[in-house]
TORKOLTOR-645801 format. One record per residue (C-alpha): x negated, y, z negated; residue in one letter. Coordinates in steps of 0.001 Angstrom, whole numbers, padded with zeros to 6 digits, always signed. Last residue first. Layout:
XYZa/...
! end
This chain:
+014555+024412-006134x/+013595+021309-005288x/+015089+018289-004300x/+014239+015019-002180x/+015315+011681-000451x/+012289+009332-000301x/+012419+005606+002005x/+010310+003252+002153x/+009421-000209+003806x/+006251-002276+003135x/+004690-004580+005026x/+002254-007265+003156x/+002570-008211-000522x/-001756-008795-001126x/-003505-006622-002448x/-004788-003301-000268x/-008826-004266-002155x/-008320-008415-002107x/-010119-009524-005067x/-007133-011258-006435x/-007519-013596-003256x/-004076-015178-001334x/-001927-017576-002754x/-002759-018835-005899x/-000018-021125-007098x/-000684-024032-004683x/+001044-026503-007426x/-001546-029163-005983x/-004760-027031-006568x/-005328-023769-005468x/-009326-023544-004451x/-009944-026585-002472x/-006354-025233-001037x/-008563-022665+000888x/-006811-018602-000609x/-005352-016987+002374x/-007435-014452+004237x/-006527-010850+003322x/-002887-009795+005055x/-002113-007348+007717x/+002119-007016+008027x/+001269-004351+011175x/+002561-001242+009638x/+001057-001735+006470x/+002755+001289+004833x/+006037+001781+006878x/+007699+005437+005913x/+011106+007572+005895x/+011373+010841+004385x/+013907+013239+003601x/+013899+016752+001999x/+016348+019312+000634x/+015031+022381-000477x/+018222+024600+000379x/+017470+024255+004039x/+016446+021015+005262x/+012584+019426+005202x/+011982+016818+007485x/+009902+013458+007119x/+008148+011076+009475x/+005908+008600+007839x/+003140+005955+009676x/+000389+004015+007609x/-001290+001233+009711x/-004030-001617+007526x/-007363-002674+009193x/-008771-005685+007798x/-012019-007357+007420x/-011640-010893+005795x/-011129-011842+002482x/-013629-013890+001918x/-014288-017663+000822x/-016514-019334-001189x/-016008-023036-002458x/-019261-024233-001023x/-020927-021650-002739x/-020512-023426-005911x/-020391-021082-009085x/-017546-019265-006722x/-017407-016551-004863x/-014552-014308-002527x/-016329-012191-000822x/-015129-008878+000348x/-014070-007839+003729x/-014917-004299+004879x/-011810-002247+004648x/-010298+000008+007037x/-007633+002018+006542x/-005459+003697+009051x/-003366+007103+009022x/-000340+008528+010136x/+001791+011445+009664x/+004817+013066+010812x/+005866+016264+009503x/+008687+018555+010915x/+010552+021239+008586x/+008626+023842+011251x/+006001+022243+012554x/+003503+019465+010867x/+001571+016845+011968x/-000994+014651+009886x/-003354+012543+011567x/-005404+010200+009446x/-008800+008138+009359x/-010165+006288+005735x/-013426+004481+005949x/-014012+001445+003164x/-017428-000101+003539x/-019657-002305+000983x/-015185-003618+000241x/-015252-004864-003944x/-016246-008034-005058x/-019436-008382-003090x/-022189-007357-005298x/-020844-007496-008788x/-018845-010574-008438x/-021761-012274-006360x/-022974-012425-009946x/-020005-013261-011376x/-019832-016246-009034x/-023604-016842-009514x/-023815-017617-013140x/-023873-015107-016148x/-024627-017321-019518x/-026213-020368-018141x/-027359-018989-015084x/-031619-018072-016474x/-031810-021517-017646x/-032646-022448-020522x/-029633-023858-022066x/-028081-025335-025350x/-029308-022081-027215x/-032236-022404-029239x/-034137-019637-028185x/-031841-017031-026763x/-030382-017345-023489x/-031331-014706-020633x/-029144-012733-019792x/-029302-011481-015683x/-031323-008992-013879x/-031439-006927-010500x/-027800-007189-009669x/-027499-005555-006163x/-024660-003129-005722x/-023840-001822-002182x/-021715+000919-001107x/-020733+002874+001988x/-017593+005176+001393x/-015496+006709+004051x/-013396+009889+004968x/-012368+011606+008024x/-009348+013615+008170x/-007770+015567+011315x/-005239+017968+009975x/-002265+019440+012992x/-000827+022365+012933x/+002628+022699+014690x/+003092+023261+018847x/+001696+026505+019397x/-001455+025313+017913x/-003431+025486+014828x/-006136+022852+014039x/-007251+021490+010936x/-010518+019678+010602x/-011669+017003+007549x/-014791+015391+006821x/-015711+013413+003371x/-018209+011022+003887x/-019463+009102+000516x/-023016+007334+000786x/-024134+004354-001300x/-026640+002720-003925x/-025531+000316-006949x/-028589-000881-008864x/-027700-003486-011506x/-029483-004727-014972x/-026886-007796-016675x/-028075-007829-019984x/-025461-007175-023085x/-022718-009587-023759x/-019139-010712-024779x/-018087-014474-025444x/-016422-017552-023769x/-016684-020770-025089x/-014898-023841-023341x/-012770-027380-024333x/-010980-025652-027200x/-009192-027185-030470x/-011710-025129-032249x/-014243-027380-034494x/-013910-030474-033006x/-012734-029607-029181x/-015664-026792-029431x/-018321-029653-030500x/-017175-031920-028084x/-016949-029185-025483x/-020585-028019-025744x/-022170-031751-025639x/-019886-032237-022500x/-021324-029356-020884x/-025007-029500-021459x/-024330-033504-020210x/-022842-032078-016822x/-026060-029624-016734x/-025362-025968-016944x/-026495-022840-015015x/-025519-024215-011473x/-022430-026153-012695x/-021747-028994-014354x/-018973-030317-015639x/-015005-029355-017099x/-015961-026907-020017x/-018630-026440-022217x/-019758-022647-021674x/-016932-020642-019859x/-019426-017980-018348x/-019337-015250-020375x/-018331-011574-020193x/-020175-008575-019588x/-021776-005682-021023x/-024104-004075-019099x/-027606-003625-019913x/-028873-001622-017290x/-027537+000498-014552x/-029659+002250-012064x/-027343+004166-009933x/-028201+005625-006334x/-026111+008251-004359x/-025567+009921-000987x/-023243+012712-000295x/-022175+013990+002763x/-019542+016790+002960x/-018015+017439+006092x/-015053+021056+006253x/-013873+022028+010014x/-011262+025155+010299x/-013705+027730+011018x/-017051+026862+010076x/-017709+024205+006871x/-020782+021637+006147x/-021681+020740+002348x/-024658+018028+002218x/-025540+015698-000307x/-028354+014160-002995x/-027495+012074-005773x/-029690+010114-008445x/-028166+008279-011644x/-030157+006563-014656x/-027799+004231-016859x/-027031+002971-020083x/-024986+000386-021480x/-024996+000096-025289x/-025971-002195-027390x/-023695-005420-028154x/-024681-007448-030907x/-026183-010660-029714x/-024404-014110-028331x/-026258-016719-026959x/-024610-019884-027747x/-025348-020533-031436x/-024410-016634-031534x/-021067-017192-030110x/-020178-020293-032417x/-021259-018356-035511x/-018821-015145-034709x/-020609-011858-034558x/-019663-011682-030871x/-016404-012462-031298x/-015068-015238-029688x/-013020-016190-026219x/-011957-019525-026741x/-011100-021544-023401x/-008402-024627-022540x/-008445-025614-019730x/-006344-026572-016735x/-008529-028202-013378x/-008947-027665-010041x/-011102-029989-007908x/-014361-031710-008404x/-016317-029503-006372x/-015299-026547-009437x/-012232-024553-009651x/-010788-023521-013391x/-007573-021997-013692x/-007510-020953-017444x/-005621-021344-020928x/-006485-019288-023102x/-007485-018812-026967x/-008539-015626-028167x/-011006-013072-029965x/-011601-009752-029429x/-013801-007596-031842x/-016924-006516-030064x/-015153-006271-026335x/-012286-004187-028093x/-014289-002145-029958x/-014983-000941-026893x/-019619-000956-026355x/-020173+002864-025139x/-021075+003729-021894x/-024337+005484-021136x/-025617+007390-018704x/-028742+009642-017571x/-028804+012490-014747x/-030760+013312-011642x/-028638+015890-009077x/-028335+016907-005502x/-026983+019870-003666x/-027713+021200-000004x/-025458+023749+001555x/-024536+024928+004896x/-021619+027414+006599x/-021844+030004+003972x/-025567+029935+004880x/-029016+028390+002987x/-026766+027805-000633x/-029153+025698-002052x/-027856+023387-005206x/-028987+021988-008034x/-028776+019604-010854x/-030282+018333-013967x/-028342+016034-016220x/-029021+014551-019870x/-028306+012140-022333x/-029067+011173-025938x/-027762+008637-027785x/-026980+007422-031445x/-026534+004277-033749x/-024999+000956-033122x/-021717+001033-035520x/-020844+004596-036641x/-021653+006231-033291x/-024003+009155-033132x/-023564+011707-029692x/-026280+013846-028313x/-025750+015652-024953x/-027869+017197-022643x/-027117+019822-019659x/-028835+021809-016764x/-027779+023339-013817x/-029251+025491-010748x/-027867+027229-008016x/-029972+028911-005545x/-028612+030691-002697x/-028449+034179-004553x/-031121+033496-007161x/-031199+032038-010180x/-027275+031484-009807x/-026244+029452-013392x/-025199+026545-015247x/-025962+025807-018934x/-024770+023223-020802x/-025378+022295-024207x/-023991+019403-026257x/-022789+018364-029568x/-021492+014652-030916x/-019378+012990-033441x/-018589+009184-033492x/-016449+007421-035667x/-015390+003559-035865x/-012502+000905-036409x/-011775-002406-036760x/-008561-004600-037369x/-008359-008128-035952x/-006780-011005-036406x/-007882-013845-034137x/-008102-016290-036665x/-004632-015453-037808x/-003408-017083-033985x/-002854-015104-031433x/-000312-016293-028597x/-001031-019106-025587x/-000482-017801-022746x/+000799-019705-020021x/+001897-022390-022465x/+002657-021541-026018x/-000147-023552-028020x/-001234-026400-028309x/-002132-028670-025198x/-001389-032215-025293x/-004083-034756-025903x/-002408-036441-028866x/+000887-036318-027610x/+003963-034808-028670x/+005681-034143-031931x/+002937-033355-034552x/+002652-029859-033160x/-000285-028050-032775x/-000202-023878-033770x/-000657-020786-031641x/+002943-019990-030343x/+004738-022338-032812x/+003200-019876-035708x/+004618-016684-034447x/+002393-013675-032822x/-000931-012731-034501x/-002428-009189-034451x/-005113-007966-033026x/-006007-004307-033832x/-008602-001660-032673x/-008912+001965-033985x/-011159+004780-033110x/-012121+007996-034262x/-013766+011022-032462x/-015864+014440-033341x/-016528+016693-030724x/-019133+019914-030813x/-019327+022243-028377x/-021984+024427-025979x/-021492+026502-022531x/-024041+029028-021297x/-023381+030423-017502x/-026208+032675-016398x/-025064+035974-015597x/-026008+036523-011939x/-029223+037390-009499x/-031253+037021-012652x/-031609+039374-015625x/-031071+037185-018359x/-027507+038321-019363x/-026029+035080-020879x/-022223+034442-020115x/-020459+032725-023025x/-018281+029323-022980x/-017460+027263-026400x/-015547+024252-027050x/-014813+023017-030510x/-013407+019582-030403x/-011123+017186-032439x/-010498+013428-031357x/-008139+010464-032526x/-007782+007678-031026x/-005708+004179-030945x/-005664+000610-029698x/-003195-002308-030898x/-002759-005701-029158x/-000144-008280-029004x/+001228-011313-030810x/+002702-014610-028738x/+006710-014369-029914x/+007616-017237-027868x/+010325-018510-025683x/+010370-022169-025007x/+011385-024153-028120x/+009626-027424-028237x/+011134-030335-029724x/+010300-031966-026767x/+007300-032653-027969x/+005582-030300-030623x/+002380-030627-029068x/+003367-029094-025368x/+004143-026004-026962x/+006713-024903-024435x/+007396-022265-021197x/+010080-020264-019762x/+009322-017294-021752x/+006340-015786-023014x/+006173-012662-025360x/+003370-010593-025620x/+002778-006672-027600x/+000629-004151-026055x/+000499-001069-027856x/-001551+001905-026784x/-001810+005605-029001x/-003624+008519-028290x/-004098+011609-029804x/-006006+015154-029798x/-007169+017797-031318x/-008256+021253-029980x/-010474+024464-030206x/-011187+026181-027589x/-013265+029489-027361x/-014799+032300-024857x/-017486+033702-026520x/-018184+037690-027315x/-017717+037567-031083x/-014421+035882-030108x/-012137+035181-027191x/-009656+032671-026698x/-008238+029174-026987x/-005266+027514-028944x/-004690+023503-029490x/-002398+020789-028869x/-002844+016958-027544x/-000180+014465-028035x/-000191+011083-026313x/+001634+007796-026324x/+001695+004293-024318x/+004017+001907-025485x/+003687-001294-023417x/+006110-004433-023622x/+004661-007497-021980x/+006107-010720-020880x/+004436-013601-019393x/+006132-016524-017876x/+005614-019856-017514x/+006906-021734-014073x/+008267-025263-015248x/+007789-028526-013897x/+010375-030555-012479x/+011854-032789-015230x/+011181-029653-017266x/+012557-030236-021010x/+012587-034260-021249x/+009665-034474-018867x/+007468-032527-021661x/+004510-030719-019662x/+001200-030529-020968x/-000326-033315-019235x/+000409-032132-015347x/+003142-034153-014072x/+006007-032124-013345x/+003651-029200-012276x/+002866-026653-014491x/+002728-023269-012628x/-000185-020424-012841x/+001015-017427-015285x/+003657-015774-013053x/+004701-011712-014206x/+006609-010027-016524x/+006876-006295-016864x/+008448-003449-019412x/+006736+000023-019749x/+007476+002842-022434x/+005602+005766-021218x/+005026+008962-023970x/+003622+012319-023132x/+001247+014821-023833x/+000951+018631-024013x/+000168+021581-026094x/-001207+025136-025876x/-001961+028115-027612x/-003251+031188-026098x/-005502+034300-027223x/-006055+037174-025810x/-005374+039352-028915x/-002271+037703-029825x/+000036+034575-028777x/+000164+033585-025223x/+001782+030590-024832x/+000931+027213-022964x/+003130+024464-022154x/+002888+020382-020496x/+005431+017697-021042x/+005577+014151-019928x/+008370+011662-020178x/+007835+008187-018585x/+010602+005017-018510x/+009331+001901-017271x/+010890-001215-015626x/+008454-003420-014052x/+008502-007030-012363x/+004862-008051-011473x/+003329-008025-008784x/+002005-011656-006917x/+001847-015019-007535x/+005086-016830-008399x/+004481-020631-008537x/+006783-023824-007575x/+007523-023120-003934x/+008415-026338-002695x/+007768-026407+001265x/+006247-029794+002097x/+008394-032075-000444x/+007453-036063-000548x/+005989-036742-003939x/+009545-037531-005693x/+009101-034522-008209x/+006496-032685-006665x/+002772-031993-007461x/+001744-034583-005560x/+003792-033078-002193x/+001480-030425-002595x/+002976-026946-003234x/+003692-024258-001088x/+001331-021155-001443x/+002009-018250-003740x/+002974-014909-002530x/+005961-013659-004481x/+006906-010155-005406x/+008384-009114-008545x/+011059-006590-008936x/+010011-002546-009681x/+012057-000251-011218x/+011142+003054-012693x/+012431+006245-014568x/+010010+009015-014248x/+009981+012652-016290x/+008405+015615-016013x/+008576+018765-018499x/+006939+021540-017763x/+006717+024468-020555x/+005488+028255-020291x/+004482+031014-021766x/+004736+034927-021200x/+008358+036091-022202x/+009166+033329-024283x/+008360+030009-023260x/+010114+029687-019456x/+010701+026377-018004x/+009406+024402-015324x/+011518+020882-014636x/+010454+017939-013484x/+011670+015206-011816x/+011325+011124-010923x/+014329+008818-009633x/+012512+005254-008913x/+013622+002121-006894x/+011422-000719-005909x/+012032-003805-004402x/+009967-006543-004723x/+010762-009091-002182x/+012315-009770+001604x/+010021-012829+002306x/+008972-015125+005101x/+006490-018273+004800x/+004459-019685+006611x/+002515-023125+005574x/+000142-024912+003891x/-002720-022396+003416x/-000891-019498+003547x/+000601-018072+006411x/+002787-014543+005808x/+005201-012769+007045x/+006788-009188+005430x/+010032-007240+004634x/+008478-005416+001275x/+011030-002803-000259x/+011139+001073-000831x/+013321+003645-002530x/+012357+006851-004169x/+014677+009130-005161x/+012873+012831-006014x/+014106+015762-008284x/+012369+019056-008281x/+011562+021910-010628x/+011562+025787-010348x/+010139+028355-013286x/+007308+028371-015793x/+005042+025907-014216x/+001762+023582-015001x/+001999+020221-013177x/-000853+017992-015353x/-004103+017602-014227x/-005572+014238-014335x/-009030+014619-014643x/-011251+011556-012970x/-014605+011527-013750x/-017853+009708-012451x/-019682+006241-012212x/-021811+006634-015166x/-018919+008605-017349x/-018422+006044-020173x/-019599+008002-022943x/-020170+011489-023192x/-018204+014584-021304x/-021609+016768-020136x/-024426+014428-020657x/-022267+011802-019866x/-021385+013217-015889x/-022214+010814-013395x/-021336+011889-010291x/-018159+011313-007782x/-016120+013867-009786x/-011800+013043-008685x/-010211+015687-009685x/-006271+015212-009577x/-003725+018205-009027x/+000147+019132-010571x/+000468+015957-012197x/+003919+014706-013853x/+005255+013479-011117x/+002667+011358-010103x/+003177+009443-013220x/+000947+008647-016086x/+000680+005412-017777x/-000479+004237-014251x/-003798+005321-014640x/-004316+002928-016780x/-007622+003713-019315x/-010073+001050-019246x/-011300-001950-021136x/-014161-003935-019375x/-014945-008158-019191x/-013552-008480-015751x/-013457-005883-013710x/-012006-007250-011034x/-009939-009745-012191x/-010319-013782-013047x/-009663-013533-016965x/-010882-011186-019418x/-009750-007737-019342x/-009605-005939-022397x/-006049-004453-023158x/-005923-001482-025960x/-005682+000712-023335x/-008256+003657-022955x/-007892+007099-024428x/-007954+010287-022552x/-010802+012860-023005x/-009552+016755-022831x/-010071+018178-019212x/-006446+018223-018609x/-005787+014673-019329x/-009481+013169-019075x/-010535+009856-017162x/-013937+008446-017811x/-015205+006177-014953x/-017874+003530-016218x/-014213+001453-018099x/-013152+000226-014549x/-016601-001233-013242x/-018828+000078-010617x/-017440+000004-006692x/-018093+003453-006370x/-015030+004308-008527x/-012741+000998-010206x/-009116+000856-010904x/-007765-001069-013698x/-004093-002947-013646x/-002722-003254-016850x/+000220-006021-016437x/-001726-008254-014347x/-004618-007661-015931x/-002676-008775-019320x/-002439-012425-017907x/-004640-013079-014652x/-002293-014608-012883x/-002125-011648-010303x/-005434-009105-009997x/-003875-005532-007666x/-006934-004411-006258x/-007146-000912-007010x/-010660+001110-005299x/-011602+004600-005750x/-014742+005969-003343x/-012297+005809-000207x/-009773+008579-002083x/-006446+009306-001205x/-004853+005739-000686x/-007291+004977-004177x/-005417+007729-005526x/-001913+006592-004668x/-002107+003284-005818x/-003625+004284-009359x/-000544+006943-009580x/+002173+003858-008937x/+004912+006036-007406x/+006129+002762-005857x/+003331+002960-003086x/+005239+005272-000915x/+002749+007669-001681x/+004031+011674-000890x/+004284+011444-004860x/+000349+011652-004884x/+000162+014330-001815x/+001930+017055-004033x/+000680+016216-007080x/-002877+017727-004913x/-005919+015998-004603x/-009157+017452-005351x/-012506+015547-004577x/-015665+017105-006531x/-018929+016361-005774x/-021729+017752-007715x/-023127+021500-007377x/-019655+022742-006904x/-018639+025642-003865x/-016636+023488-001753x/-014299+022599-004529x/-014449+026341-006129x/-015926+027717-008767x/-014835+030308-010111x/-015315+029924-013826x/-018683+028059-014750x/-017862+024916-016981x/-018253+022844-014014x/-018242+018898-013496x/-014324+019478-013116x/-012745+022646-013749x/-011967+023270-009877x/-010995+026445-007854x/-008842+025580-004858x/-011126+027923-002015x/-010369+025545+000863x/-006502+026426+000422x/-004616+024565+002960x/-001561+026485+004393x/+001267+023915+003466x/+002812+021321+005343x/+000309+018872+004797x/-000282+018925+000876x/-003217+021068-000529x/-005981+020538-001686x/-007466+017556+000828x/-011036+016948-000882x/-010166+012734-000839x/-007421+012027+001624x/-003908+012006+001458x/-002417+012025+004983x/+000195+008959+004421x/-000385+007023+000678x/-001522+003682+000956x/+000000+000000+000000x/
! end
């Protein structure tokens, strides 16, 4: 799914006159600086262009439809990632972007993703807990930017800006369905699925005589898609059936509600308060992989055919941020505080503990997650006279930020073993089996930190900035960071600008204190294979017999040099960039399991899972760890030309990313640990992970038309395919290169009334359907997680509009 004519750097939305000179906040604390003028790349997309999506007003969607450098691949079976879907920038992982609301840091979800997803092994903050309505502009940075925001911004920053407005409003329908055809590995297949139907407004309102509130709201509906692959006739009651659907892989089924305000009011003496946040309560359920009729944790006497689990989740996302800013003794002030709240609490339905027998309920209570913060800041911006070709910008703060983490357990049947069914049989709710009082958690930290930036015209081409941050974490110590940059003004039609800078992202809470018991999808030469796999805390004695070492911080050294090109109505920015990452945290390999793989003999293995099955009720180990070293290098190509004529305007856009990680380094075990060997703990399917897992080339090229209340636009995507690994190479696969067709024609009537009607994936492209040496008999997995557009095919959409 992609968004028609949004494209990274467009400011403004097609019909309007584009304004080249947007000033941005982003990566600058200097006032008046605009997109085109910034030492470090900024990309600005307009509100505007987001809800112009057709992707089911999903705000992750839309943004990586707008910007080649941000990628969403939309993970299915893959429990909680299916619910919280992470997005990644320059191809690094979903929690090295930091995201701020408004400039002020946003919290991450309380979700840690740990099953087959991109990503895997990060926490991140969804993008989707805000929607498009709400946001007036997005910057996207594309530099890293922890010497002047702190941890977690290696890749870049994203600042959500919210709609800001004292007067008008709008009101949008949004209705859209997928009409698609598909082959999959046994078969084709036809569907009319996932429908989606959202009303979203906002409203600006006068505060007073000088302030302001916006208020924006979303209600949302989204029904599941299904793209699973028939199952084998094994895996079907009577062994003959060729076209039995028995799993559901694809999106989820949502219903959210959103309500998001913004306001500002002028109180005395120059000085403003402000306040804003908002609240999204979020209902989905999606496919865990299907139990076939026969598969050993099934109880004939409850599904004589199987049974499909599903997972429920119900997400409350909140956040409340206030504070006043103004002048004093000469400096410009802000002071603020700020909250942030995630709950994710299971349920699974359709499903059993296999121990209890068929005395087995089948909805379960399976526990859920907890994640909150709490930050204060004193913010600080003062010109310096210092007798060079312009004041030079001095800007300087303090922050100081708690945390909290929880786990808490769902009902006993959900965790426990049964004495009614077999011996073998699996405990636990199946599909996703709930927390258990072992995994109990409830941890929390502090962290305060100051920094300096200055930025400043030494001469009247030359721009030159410098910044450094310290922060001091409660539970592994302190860090220090810094950025030089530059840029050389040599015409207003040509620039130069480039940048060094160090890194670091913080170890979550929730990859030091997360502990669990899943059941996984596990593919080896042997075939495909249901485990179960204990995720453990890295302090926990298991862990550490394995491997496992506190977690340190990731840190990272990043270079960038670029071009800025405008005359007339043509704008090209080129910017290439290297990152040296090291020590990233990552997560396991399943240690024990079902055999041997590269890193780990057959009789490693079964030595592991004895002594897990004893002590744990678990086959595997799975923990979190420093010591994967990667260098990510690449080029972003921006371009864009608008041309006047007689017969509308028409914008030409341009855009592309090149990128290539290349993991340099991998754990090593510690002395004593069942393994030496250098793939024991981080084997070559994570590896390859890393490297391939996201497209080395993604080019965006559109054509948007408008004339009058005309607009037409279209626009294809072209993604490089991305591989597909496993620990054996022989059960690789990829994706497949793909180019996906965007079309929308829309008019806009008198008295603010607007229609639009839209095909995103024109053509009904689809990523290369998953081998069935990797799906097993109930063919659950369709098509690759991985894929960068997903996986649902052509969609259909319709928008009906109001503003006034």
């Amino acid at each position: 799914m992609s968004a028609p004519a949004a494209f990274a750097q467009e400011a403004t939305s097609a019909d309007d006159t584009a304004d080249v000179g947007e000033i941005v906040v982003t990566g600058t604390r200097a006032i008046g600086r605009t997109r085109l003028d910034t030492i470090a790349p900024v990309d600005v997309i307009t509100g505007e262009t987001l809800t112009r999506s057709g992707t089911g007003t999903e705000t992750a969607a839309a943004l990586a439809a707008a910007a080649p450098s941000i990628n969403f691949p939309r993970p299915a079976i893959s429990d909680g990632s299916d619910h919280v879907r992470p997005a990644t920038l320059r191809g690094l992982a979903p929690d090295q972007t930091l995201v701020l609301i408004n400039g002020q840091r946003g919290h991450v979800g309380a979700l840690v993703n740990v099953n087959g997803a991109l990503g895997r092994g990060s926490t991140a903050f969804d993008l989707n807990t805000i929607p498009s309505v709400a946001l007036g502009s997005v910057e996207v940075l594309r530099d890293g930017a922890s010497a002047q925001y702190g941890s977690d911004a290696i890749a870049g920053v994203i600042n959500l800006r919210l709609r800001q407005a004292r007067d008008g409003g709008g009101l949008t329908l949004n209705y859209g369905r997928y009409d698609t055809e598909y082959d999959t590995a046994r078969g084709s297949h036809e569907a009319t699925d996932g429908e989606q139907t959202s009303l979203a407004g906002w409203i600006g309102l006068p505060l007073g005589e000088d302030g302001f509130v916006t208020v924006s709201g979303e209600l949302q509906k989204r029904d599941p898609t299904n793209r699973s692959d028939y199952a084998a006739p094994s895996a079907v009651v009577g062994n003959t059936s060729t076209n039995t659907v028995l799993g559901r892989f694809g999106d989820p089924a949502v219903k959210s509600q959103s309500l998001w305000f913004n306001a500002g009011k002028p109180i005395n003496a120059g000085w403003e308060a402000y306040a804003f946040g908002g609240i999204q309560h979020k209902e989905s359920e999606s496919g865990a992989t299907a139990r076939a009729y026969n598969n050993a944790n099934n109880v004939l006497a409850i599904y004589p055919n199987g049974f499909l689990p599903l997972i429920n989740t119900e997400i409350v996302d909140y956040n409340l941020y206030g504070g006043v800013k103004g002048e004093a003794a000469g400096i410009d002030w802000d002071v603020s505080v700020g909250y942030g709240r995630n709950v994710l609490d299971y349920r699974v339905t359709n499903s059993l503990n296999a121990s209890y027998g068929a005395a087995s309920q089948q909805e379960f209570k399976a526990g859920g997650l907890k994640y909150d913060q709490l930050t204060f800041g004193i913010d600080g911006v003062k010109p310096l006279e210092l007798g060079l070709y312009e004041p030079v910008n001095l800007a300087f703060g303090l922050e100081y930020r708690t945390e909290g983490f929880e786990v808490y357990a769902g009902e006993p049947a959900s965790y426990n073993r049964g004495t009614g069914g077999t011996a073998t049989a699996g405990l636990g709710s199946q599909g996703f089996p709930g927390f258990s009082p072992a995994h109990v958690a409830d941890e929390d930290r502090n962290n305060w930190s100051a920094y300096v930036d200055l930025e400043g015209k030494l001469t009247e081409g030359l721009t030159v900035g410098i910044a450094g941050r310290y922060e001091d974490y409660s539970d592994f110590g302190d860090q220090v960071t810094g950025k030089i940059s530059a840029r050389y003004d040599f015409s207003p039609a040509f620039a130069l600008r480039g940048a060094v800078s160090t890194g670091f992202h913080a170890p979550a809470l929730q990859q030091q204190f997360f502990s669990y018991t899943a059941t996984n999808l596990v593919t080896t030469t042997a075939g495909t294979a249901l485990i179960q796999a204990g995720t453990f805390r890295v302090d926990d004695p298991i862990a550490i017999s394995l491997g496992s070492r506190p977690l340190e911080p990731e840190t990272s050294v990043n270079y960038s040099i670029g071009g800025v090109f405008r005359a007339a109505g043509l704008e090209l920015t080129i910017d290439a960039y290297r990152i040296e990452l090291d020590d990233r945290i990552v997560y396991s390999e399943n240690l024990g399991g079902t055999g041997a793989r590269l890193g780990q003999t057959a009789a490693q293995a079964l030595t592991i899972s004895n002594q897990l099955q004893a002590a744990y009720g678990v086959s595997a180990a799975r923990f979190f760890l420093n010591g994967v070293n990667t260098v990510t290098e690449g080029v972003d190509v921006v371009g864009r030309y608008r041309l006047p004529t007689d017969y509308g305007r028409f914008d030409f856009t341009l855009a592309g990313n090149f990128n290539n990680t290349e993991v340099t380094a991998t754990p090593t075990p510690a002395a004593g640990a069942p393994s030496t060997s250098e793939f024991f703990l981080f084997d070559r399917a994570n590896i390859l992970a890393f490297e391939e897992g996201t497209p080395g080339t993604k080019v965006v090229g559109g054509i948007d038309w408008s004339m009058g209340g005309f607009g037409v636009s279209a626009k294809a995507t072209y993604y490089e395919s991305v591989l597909v690994a496993n620990n054996s190479s022989t059960l690789d696969y990829e994706t497949g290169d793909k180019t996906l067709i965007d079309l929308e024609g829309r008019y806009q009537f008198p008295a603010g009334v607007g229609l639009a009607v839209g095909v995103n994936n024109l053509f009904d492209e689809y990523p290369e359907y998953t081998p069935t040496a990797n799906n097993g008999a109930t063919g659950s997995v369709g098509f690759p997680s991985y894929s960068p557009f997903g996986f649902n095919g052509r969609f259909l959409y319709a928008r009906l509009s109001y503003s006034f």
